[in-house]
N, C-alpha and C positions, 0 to 999 in steps of 0.2 A: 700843365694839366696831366694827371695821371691817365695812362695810358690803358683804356679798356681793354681786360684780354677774356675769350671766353678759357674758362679753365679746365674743366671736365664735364664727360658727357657719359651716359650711358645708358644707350634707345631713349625710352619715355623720361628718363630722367637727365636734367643739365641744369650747370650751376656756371651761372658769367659773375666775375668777381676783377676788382681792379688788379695791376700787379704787386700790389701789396698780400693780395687773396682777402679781403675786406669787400663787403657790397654795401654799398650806399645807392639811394635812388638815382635816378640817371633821366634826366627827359631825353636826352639823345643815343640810346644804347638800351638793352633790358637787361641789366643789371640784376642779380635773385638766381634763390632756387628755381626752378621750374619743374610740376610735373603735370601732365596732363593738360595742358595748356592753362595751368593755373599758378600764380608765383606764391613760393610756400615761404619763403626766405625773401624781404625787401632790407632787412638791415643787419646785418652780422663786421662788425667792426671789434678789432679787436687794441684794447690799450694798455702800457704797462705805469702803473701814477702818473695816471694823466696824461699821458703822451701816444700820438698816433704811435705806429712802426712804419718804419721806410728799408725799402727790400734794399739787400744785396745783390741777389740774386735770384732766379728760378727758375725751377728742375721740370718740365712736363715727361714725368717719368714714361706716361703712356696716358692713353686719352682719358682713360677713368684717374688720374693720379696725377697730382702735381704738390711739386716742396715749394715749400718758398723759403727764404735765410734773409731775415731782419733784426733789425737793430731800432731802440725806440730814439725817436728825436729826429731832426734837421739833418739832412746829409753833413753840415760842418760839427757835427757832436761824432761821427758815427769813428774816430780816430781816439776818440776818450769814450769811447761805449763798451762799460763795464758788463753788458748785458747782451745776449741776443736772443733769438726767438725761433725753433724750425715747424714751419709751419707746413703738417703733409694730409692735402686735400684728398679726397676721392669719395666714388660714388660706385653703391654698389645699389644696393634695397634704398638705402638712407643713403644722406652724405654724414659721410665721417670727418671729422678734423680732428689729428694728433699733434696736441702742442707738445713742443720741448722747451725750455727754460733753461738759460744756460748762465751760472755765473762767472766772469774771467776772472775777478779781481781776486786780489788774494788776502782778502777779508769778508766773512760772512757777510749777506746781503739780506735783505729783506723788500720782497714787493708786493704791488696789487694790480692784481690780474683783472684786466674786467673784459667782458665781452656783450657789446651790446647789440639785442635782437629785437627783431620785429616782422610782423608779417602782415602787407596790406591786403592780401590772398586779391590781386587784381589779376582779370583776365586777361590773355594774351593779347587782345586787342583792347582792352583799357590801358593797358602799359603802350602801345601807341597812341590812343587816344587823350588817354587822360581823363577818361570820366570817371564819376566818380559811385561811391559805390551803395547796394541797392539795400543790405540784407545788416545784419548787425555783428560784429563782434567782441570777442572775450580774451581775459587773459585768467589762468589759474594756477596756482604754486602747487605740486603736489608730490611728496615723497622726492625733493630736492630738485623736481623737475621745474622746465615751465613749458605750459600747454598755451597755444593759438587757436583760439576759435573761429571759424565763421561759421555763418548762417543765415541763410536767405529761403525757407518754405523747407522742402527737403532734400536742398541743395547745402552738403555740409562738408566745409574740409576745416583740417585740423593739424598746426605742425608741433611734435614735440620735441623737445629738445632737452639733453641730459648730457650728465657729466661723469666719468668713472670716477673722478675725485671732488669731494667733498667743498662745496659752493656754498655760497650765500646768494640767494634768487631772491628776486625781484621782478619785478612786472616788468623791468628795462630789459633783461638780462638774468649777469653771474657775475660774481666776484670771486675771487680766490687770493688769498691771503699766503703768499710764499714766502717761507724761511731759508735760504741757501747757505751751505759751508763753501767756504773756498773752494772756486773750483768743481760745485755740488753742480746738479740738475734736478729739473722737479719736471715730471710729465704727466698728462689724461687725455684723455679721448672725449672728445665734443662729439653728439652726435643729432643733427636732425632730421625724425621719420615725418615723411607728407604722408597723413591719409587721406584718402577718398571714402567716406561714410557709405558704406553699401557697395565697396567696392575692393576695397583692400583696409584691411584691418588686424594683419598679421605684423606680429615684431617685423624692423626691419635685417637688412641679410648681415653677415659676419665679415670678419677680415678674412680675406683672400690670400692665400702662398702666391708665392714666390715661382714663378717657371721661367726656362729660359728655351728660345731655338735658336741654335749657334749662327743660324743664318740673319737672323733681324738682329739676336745680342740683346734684345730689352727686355725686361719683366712682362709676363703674359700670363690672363689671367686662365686659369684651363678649357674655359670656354673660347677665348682667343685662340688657345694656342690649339684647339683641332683645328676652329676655324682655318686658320693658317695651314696646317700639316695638309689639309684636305684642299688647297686649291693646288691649281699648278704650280711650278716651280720655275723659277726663272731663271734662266742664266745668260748674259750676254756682255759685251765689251764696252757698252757707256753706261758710267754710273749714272745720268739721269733719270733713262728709263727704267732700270734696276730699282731706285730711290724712288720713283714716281709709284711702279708697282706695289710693291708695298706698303708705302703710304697709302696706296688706294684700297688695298684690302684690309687696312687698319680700323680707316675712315668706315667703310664699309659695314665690318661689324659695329662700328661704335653706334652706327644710324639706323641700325635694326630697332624696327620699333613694337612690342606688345599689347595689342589694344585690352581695354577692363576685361572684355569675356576672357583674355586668354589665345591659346592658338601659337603656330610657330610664328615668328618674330618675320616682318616685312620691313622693305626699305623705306626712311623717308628720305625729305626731299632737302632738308638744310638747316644747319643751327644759325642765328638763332630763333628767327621767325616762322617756320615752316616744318618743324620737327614733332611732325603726324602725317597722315595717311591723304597722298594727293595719287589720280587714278594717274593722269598724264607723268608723270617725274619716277612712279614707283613703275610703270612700266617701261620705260625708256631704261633705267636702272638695270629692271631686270633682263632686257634685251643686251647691254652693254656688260651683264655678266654672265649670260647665261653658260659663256665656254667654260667658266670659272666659278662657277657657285650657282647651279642649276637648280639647287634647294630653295632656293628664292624666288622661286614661280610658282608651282603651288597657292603655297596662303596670300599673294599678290593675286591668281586669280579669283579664289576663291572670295579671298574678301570681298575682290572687285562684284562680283557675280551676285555676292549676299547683298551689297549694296544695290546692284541695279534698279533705274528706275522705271515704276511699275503704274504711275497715276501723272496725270499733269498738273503741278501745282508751279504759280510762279515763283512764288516767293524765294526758292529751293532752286529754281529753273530746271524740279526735274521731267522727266518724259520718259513714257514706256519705251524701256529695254535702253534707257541711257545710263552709262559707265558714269558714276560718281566722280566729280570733283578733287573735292576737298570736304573730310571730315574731323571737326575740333570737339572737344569734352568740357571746354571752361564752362564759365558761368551763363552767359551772353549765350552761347547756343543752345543751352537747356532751357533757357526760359524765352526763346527765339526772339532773339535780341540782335542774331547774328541768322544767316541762313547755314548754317556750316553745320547741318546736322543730318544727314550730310549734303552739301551743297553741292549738284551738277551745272556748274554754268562752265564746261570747257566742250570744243567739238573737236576733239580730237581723241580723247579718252575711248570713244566707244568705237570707231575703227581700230582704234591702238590694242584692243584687248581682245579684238581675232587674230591681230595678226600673232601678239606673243604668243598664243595657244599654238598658234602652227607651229609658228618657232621651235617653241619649245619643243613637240611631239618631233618634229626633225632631228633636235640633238638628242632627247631621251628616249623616243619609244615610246612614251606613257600614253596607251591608249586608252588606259581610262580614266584621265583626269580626260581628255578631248571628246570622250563619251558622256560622263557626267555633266560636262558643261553644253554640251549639243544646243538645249532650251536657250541658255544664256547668248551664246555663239550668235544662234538664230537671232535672236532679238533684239543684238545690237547688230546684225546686218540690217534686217528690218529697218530700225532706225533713221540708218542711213539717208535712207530712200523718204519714207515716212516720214519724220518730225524733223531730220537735217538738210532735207531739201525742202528750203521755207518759199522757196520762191516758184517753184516746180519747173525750173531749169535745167536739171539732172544737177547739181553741185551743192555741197553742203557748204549752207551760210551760216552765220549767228549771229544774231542779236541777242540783249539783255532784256531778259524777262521782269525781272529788280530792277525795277528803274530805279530805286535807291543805294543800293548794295552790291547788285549786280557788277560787275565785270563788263567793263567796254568791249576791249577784245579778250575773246576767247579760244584765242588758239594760243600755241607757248610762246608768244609774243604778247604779255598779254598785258605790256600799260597801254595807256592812253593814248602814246604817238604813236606808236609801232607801227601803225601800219596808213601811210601816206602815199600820195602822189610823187612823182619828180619835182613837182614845185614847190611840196612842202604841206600841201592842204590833205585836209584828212577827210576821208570818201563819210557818206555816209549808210548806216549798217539799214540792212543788215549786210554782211562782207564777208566774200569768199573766199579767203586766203588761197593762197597752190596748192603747200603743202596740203593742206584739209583733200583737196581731192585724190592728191598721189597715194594717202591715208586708205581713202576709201576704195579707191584702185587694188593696192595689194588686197585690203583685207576680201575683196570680192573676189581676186584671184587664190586667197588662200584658204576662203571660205571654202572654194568649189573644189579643192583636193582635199578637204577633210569632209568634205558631204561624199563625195564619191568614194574615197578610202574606207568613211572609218562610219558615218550615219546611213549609209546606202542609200542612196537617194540621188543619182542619178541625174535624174530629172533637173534637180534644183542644183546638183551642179553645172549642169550646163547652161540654164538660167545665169547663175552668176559671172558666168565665162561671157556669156554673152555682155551681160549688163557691163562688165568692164573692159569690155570690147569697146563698147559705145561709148562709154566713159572716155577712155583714152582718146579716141578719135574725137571726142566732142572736144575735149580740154586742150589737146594741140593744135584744133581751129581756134580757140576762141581765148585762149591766155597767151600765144605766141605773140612777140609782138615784133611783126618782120624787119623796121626800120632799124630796128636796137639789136635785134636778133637774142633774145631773151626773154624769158617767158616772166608775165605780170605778175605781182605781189599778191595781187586782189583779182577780184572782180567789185565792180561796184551795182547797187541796187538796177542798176539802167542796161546792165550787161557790160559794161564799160572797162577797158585795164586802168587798175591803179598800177600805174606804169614806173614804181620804183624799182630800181635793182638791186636785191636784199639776200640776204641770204638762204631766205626759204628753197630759192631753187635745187641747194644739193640738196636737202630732204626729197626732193623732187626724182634724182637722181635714184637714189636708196629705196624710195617706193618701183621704180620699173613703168613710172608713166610717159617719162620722155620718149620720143621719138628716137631711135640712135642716130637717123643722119643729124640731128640737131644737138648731139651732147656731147660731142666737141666745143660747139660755142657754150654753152654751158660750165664747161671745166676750162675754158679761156677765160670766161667771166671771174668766174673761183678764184684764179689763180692771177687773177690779172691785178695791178697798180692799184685799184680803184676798191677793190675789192680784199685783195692781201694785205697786209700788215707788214708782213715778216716776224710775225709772234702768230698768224693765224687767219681765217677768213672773218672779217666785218662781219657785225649783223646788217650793218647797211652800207652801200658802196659812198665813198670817199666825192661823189660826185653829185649828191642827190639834196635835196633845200635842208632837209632834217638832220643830214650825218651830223654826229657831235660824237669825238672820242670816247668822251665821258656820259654819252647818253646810254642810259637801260639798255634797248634794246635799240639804239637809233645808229650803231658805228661801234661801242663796244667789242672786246673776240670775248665769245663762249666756248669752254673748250667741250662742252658739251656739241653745241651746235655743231663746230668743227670734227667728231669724233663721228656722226651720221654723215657729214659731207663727203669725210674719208672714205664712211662705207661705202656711198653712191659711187663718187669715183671709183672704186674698185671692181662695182658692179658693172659698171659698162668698161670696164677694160684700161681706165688709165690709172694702173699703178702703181707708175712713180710718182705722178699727181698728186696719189691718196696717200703715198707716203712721205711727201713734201709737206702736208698738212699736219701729218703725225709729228714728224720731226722737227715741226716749229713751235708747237704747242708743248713738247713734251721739252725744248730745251726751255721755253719762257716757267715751266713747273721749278726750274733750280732757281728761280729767284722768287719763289714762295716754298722753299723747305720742302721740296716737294709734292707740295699737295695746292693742288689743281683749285683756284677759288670759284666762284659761280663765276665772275665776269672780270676782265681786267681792259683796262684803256685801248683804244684803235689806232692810238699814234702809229704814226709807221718808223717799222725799224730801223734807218736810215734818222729819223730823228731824236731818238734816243736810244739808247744804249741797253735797258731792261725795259723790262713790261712795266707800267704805270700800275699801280693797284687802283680798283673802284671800290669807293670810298667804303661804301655798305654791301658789298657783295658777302653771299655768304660764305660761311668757313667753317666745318667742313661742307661741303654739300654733293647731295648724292649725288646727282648724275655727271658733275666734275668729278669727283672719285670714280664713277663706271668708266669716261673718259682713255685713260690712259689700257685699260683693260680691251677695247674696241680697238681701237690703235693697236693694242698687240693682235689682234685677233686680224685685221687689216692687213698689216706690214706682214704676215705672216702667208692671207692667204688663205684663213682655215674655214672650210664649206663641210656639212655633214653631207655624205650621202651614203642613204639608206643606212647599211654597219657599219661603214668606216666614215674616215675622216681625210680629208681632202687638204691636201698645202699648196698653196702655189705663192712663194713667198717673194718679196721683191722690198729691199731696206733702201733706208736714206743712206746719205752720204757718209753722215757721221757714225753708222750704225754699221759694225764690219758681220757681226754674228747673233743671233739669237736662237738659244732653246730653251721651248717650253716643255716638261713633263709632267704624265699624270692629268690631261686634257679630257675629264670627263667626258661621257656621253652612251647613246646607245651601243658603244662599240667596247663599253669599257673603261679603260683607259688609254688612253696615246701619246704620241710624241710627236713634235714639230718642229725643227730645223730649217732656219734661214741662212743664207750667207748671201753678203752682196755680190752685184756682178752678175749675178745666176739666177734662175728663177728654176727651181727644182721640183716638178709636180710628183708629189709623193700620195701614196695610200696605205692610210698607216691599219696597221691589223691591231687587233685588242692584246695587252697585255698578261700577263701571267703573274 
């Protein structure tokens, strides 16, 4: 079986292609162009008389760019293979492919080129489903091109595709008719633009130079490479983390996404299912880069804020002053076939998107994005209170409003098992996960220093002091659970602990709801047999009916999950804890190239040797790329306060040095300096 690889990406645009660089349909893989959650590209195969190509080799020069070096025929021809083929991908406006033609032999050749296209223009969720489709399609020859139509009402996309050199088209395809001298080459440029009718209907972009920064050594394209110039800089004595870094600020740009209106470019959440605008993933994101690329909050709140929801409709699951979901542009959500337009069924979205405003205002200053947003602030505190306490408990539950569509659970655990008893049986909703309160914890306490700081209002913050006063005191009577001495998964409808041991509790940790005489046993938990790995913390302890290495979220390591764990550890004072977590994750990144996938197996490290990969995790994905950025931010120590910036660094073992330069913030710029053995509290002054 040919081994699916995704090839190139860039934001709204991604192209998954086999390692030949060929797309054929795929029921297990989504294989195609993609843009906008719609496949513009289902068949682009390319053959020389008749014959597949079978790669030699291939180059992923950089996320938008990959070569490929083929030969036509059976791997046992490819020793008498008079011919090869270099095939160099990428995606800029369009995707381009530059063929070369090469002839060895040392007699004139002659061949035929053919490439054959097609486009089922299926939605993002049709290519998992497989339904089938609603609207009609066309194909059209036109001044040597050939046009892809659809159309479904005034829902209309269209991909074309052209040739610099001179073709014979067909409704399959191109052919090209090659003459070679000994030793000759014959080369064009394949090019196919997706449009969106009423949305983008400009040429697409041009070929890109060439840049280089001596410190990566790879082709960059000029939008990378400030990207790059502008975060901090690394420097330290394990090439993991080094390698991890930059991988992650790679991944990063490539997953900026630009929605149709326009506007700066926001994170998403993961190729190849997920690559658009989710509220929970693009804010975690932006928390786990804010030290590092502060530009990425902004149009993440704003969008978030434009989105909010303002009426009760189930269908959408949304509710006034609820933080959006998930929103998609295919077909299926336009003619609301799907709820994704945009769909709120998460409860954790709308505490998460007070707290990054404070956040953020801590590292930058910006007090008047935390002014303009005031209305929105308010309203998903309101929220809270309001529409997330379903049961008038004081604690935010959720249930699915879509009993068809909807989402079971809705916190970031969000299949179908995730959230169990110790015996394995699944509560029923509606369910109060921990983290959801630690959630609404902070964001009430972060609420009331930006109401008394920056909205005057006094009043209402001490209201909120208050309300998470009670909070906290409410939540460590009632999710403790003193026999296990670990706090519940859940709560169930009855008031009841769903009494698994999971790893929501370090989120728990990182919100500031625990208890400190209890978060000791909390970071024993963490760290304990049951719960570690030795690649990283379980989603679920080793102990519990559900664990399965290879389950979603049932036993799984996220190095996401793991990077908030780290924080909380660090937040109540166990240090090396939080960098025992850093430095086990970031050595399991060297057996994925560096870059961090969404999830990898829970076997423990004592029974194998590397991390397991999960099967369909995704690659890149955002907040596994924010990951190793948080980890530095951790291991180092680094707290804003007020102009300056704060270190109090403490490394693993493996880890003798680290500095970072050029540490944005209200301060300026700064600098951070680790060394193990020491724990050096510095206050760095702004730069010159």
């Amino acid at each position: 079986m040919i081994e699916k690889t995704v090839s190139i990406l860039d934001g709204n645009t991604f192209i998954v292609t086999d390692e030949r660089g060929d797309v054929s349909p795929s029921p297990a893989f989504p294989t195609g162009l993609f843009y906008f959650d719609t496949r513009f590209l289902s068949v682009w195969v390319l053959s020389i008389n008749g014959q597949r190509l079978n790669a030699l080799s291939r180059d992923e020069v950089q996320y938008f760019e990959t070569h490929f070096f083929l030969v036509p025929g059976e791997p046992t021809h490819y020793i008498d293979a008079k011919v090869s083929v270099i095939r160099e991908q990428s995606i800029s406006a369009d995707f381009v492919e530059r063929l070369t033609v090469l002839n060895h032999d040392i007699k004139p050749a002659r061949f035929t080129l053919r490439l054959n296209v097609d486009s089922d223009f299926a939605d993002l969720f049709e290519v998992k489903d497989a339904r089938g489709k609603s609207g009609t399609t066309s194909k059209e020859r036109e001044d040597g091109r050939l046009r892809l139509c659809y159309t479904r009402g005034k829902f209309r996309r269209e991909t074309v595709i052209s040739s610099s050199a001179p073709a014979r088209v067909d409704e399959d395809g191109m052919c090209f008719d090659i003459q070679l001298e000994p030793r000759g080459s014959w080369r064009t440029e394949l090019r196919a633009q997706p449009i969106i009718h009423g949305a983008r209907n400009e040429a697409g972009g041009g070929v890109w130079g060439a840049h280089r920064k001596r410190r990566l050594g790879q082709r960059l394209r000029p939008g990378l490479e400030r990207w790059i110039q502008n975060a901090p800089t690394l420097a330290c004595d394990y090439e993991p983390l080094q390698r991890a870094y930059e991988r992650s600020l790679v991944d990063l740009a490539a997953m900026r996404f630009t929605t149709l209106s326009g506007g700066a470019p926001i994170p998403t959440a993961g190729l190849p299912w997920f690559m658009t605008i989710f509220g929970r993933d693009s804010i975690f994101i932006s928390l786990q880069a804010l030290p590092f690329a502060p530009q990425l909050v902004p149009p993440v709140l704003r969008l978030l804020a434009a989105l909010q929801g303002s009426r009760l409709n189930n269908f959408r699951e949304e509710e006034p002053g609820k933080i959006s979901h998930e929103l998609r542009y295919g077909e299926s959500a336009a003619f609301g076939e799907q709820p994704h337009s945009p769909y709120y069924g998460s409860a954790d979205a709308t505490p998460l998107f007070v707290i990054l405003l404070d956040e953020y205002e801590r590292w930058t200053g910006d007090v008047k994005l935390v002014r303009f947003l005031e209305h929105e602030a308010r309203e998903a505190l309101d929220w809270i209170d309001e529409y997330g306490d379903l049961l008038g408990n004081g604690y935010i539950s959720y249930w699915r409003r879509n009993k068809v569509q909807g989402l079971e659970n809705q916190c970031w655990k969000d299949s179908p098992d995730s959230i169990s008893y110790h015996d394995g049986r699944l509560p029923h909703p509606p369910r109060a996960t921990c983290e959801l309160q630690g959630y609404a914890y902070d964001a009430k306490i972060r609420g009331a220093r930006l109401a008394r700081r920056f909205w005057n209002d006094p009043a209402y913050a001490e209201r909120l002091e208050r309300e998470a006063a009670e909070l906290r005191e409410r939540f460590n009577r009632d999710f403790w659970i003193p026999d296990r001495e670990y706090y519940a998964l859940a709560l169930d409808p009855d008031g009841k602990p769903v009494d698994a041991l999971a790893s929501n509790i370090g989120h728990l940790l990182w919100s500031g709801i625990v208890e400190p005489a209890r978060a000791r046993k909390v970071a024993q938990h963490l760290l304990g047999p049951a719960m570690f790995s030795g690649w990283g913390v379980r989603t679920l302890a080793d102990t519990e009916a559900r664990y399965n290495p290879v389950g979603y979220h049932v036993g799984t390591v996220w190095p996401f999950d793991n990077s908030i764990i780290a924080w909380g550890l660090w937040r109540y004072g166990f240090r090396h804890e939080a960098a025992r977590v850093a430095e086990a994750v970031i050595q399991a990144s060297t057996y994925f190239q560096g870059r961090l996938p969404e999830a990898f197996a829970g076997y423990d490290r004592a029974l194998t040797s590397y991390p397991v990969e999960y099967p369909t995790a995704c690659s890149p994905q955002g907040w596994s790329a924010g990951a190793p950025l948080l980890f530095l931010r951790t291991m180092l120590g680094l707290n804003p306060h007020e102009n300056h910036l704060a270190s109090d660094p403490v490394l693993p073992s493996s880890i003798n040095r680290i500095e970072l330069s050029d540490i944005p913030g209200r301060w300026g710029r700064a600098n951070a300096f680790g060394l193990r053995g020491g724990r050096h509290k510095r206050q760095h002054v702004r730069l010159t």
